[in-house]
N, C-alpha and C positions, 0 to 999 in steps of 0.2 A: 096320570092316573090319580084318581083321589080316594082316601082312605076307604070309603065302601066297596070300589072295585078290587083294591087289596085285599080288604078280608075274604071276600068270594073267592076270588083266586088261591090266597092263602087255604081257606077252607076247601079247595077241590085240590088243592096239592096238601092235604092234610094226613091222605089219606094211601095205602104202603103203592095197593095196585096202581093208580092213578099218578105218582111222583112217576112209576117205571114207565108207564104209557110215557107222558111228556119226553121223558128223557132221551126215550129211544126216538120217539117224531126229533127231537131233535139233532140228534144223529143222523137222524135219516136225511133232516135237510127240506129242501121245496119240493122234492117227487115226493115225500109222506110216505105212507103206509096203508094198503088195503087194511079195512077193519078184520078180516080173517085172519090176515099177517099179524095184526096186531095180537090178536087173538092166542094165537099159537106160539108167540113169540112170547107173550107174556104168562105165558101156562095158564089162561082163564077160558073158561065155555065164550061162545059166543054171545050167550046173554045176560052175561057177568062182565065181559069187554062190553057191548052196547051199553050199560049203564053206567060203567065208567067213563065211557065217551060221550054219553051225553052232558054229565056232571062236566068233565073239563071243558067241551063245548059252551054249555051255558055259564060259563067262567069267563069264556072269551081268550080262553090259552089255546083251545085248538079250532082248527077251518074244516071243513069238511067238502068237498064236492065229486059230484058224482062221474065215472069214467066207465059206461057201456054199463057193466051189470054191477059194478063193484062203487062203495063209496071211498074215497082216497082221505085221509085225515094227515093236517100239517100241523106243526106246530106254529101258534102264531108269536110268529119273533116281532114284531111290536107290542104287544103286550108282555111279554115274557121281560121285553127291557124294557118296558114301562116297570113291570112290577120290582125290578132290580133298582129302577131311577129312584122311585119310589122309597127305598129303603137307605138309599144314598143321598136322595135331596138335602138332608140335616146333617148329614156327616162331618165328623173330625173337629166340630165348634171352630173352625178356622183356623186349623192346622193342616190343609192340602196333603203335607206328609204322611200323615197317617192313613189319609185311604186311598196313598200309590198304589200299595198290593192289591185291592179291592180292580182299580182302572187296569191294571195291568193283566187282569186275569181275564178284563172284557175283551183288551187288545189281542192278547194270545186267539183269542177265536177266529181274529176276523181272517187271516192265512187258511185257516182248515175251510171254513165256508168257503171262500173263495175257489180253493183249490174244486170241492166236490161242485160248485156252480159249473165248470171249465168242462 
């Protein structure tokens, strides 16, 4: 990821509605989330959620595709750890120990994804 894709990203996670969108696709995992789901879930009208989701879409944080009448929105975990790599490429000036906690809070995920993949 190179800095202009950061700031976009950063700038569509700037913003209260739209950090909660991401959050909960991410929770949700690779099934995603109906846009209406999303919708109710987030206490937003439905055409207050569609322009939030188009903004994290055109960010490239979320996927979108279509299943019979409904559109499903993922969160996109390549990017999402793009934009964390991105933040951690310069890290620690060459002290490894200082951003243990940082690797460590990536590792804790990888059990819980796992588990909801299964």
């Amino acid at each position: 990821m190179d800095q202009r894709q950061a700031l976009i990203a950063f700038g569509a996670l700037s913003q209260e509605t739209r950090l909660h969108i991401v959050r909960m696709l991410v929770v949700a995992g690779p099934d995603g989330m109906a846009a209406g789901a999303i919708a109710e879930k987030a206490e937003v009208s439905p055409s207050n959620v569609s322009f939030h989701l188009k903004e994290l879409e055109r960010s490239g944080l979320l996927a979108q595709q279509r299943e019979s009448r409904s559109i499903i929105y993922t969160a996109n975990f390549e990017a999402l750890g793009g934009l964390v790599r991105f933040l951690m490429e310069d890290c620690c000036a060459g002290h490894p120990d200082i951003c243990a906690p940082a690797a460590e809070v990536t590792a804790c995920c990888t059990p819980k994804l796992e588990e909801k993949l299964q």
